[in-house]
N, C-alpha and C positions, 0 to 999 in steps of 0.2 A: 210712341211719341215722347219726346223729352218735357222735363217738368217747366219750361217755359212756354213753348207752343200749346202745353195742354193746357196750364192757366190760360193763356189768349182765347184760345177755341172756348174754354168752359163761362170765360167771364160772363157777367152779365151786368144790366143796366138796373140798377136798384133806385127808388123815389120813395120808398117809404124805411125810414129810420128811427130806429130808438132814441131815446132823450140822450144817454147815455152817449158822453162825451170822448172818442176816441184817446189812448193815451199816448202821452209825450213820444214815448220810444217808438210806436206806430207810427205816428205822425212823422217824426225826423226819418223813419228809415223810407216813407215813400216819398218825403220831399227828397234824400238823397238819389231816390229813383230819379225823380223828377228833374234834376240840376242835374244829372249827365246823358239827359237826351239828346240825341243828334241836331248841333246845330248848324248855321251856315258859316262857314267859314271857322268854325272854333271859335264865334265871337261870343260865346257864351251872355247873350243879349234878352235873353228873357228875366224877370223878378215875378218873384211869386207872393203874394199879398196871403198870411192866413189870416182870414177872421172868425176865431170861436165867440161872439158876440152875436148872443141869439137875436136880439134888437136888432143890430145891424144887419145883421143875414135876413129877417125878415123883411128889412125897407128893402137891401139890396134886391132881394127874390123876385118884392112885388113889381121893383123898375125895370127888371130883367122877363117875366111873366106883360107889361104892359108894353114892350119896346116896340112888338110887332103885333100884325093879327093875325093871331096863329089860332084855329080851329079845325075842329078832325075833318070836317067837310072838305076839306084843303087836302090834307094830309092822309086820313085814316088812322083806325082804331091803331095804336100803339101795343100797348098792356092791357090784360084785363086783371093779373096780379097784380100790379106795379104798377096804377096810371097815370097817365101822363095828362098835364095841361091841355093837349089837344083831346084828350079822351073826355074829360070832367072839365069844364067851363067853371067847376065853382073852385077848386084850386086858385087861389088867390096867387103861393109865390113858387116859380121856379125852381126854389132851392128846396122842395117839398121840407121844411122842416129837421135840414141836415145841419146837426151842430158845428159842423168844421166846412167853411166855404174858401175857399182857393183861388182868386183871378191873378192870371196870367200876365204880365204886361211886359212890352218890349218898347224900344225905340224905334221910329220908322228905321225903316232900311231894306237891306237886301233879306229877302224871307221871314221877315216880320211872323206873317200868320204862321208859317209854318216850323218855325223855333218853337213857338207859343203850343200850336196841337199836337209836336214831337212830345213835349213834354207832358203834356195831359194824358199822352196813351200812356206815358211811361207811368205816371200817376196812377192811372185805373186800373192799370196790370197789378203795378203792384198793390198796390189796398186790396186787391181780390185776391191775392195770393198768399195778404194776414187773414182774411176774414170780413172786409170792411168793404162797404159797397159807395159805388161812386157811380157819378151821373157828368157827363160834359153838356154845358151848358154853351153854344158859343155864340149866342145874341150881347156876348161884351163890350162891342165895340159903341151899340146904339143904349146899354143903359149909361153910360161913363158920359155918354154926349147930351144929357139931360143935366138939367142944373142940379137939382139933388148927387146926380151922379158922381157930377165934377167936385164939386164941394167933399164928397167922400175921399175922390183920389186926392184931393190935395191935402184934406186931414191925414193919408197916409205919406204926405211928404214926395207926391211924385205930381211934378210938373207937370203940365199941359203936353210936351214935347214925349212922354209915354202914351204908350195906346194899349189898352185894354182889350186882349181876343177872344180870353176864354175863361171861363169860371168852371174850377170841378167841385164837386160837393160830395161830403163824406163823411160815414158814418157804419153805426154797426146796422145792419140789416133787422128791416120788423118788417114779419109776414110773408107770404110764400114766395121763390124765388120764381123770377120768369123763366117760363116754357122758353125749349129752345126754338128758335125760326128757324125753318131749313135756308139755306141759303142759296139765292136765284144762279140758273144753270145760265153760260154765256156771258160771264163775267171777268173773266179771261181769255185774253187772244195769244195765240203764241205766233212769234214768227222768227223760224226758226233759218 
């Protein structure tokens, strides 16, 4: 298997993080992942918002953790390494306490969401293949529509006419990494 496909297959979904703030050179080379993800048309229409501002990532976390009702009865056990919001009820923010938070935003248009999670896979890949673990978050669209929420985007100078899809969160890895999940048989149809 080549050394990109084996990053994909080995990734994993990380929620618990060291304090310990990723460095500059880390950050810029997965954002540069990130900015040449497949988009629609070549419009290259996604902005990526960083915020290492632990304050802010924790209002952000908690408006993102509050946006839906999301509970494992719903859902099911996620992690028992690494748990998730739906696992623990007392998890207050979404961003488990990741020093580097990431929302995505684009302009409506043609493939809006899908510029926006092109780019977030290309994020996770890469951060997992410095060492850094990352989490997508994509309840963006409903905390940005809360007034706190609104109020944030426009301190970062981006109009109403942007839309929020996706938040990733990143940092160095604390605590055991997730078990692999085997992956469900019939998930592919060929037709040949």
């Amino acid at each position: 298997m080549n050394q990109v496909i084996d990053t994909m297959v080995k990734r994993r979904t990380i929620r618990k993080f060291k304090a310990d703030q990723i460095s500059d050179e880390e950050l810029n080379a997965i954002l540069e992942a990130g900015l040449h993800a497949p988009n629609a048309g070549g419009g290259q229409s996604s902005i990526i918002v960083v915020s290492q501002n632990a304050e802010l990532n924790e209002r952000l976390g908690k408006l993102s953790r509050n946006a839906e009702n999301i509970t494992g009865a719903r859902m099911g056990r996620v992690s028992s390494e690494q748990p998730s919001i739906i696992d623990d009820e007392s998890i207050k923010s979404a961003f488990y306490g990741a020093p580097t938070v990431l929302t995505i935003f684009a302009k409506p248009g043609y493939n809006l969401t899908g510029d926006c999670f092109a780019a977030a896979e290309n994020i996770v890949v890469a951060a997992w293949s410095l060492g850094i673990g990352a989490y997508i978050v994509g309840r963006c669209a409903k905390t940005f529509s809360t007034e706190e929420g609104a109020k944030i985007q426009e301190m970062w100078g981006l109009d109403g006419e942007f839309e929020a899809r996706v938040h990733v969160v990143l940092g160095y890895p604390d605590g055991k990494e997730p078990s692999y999940k085997p992956r469900k048989d019939g998930r592919v149809i060929f037709s040949k």
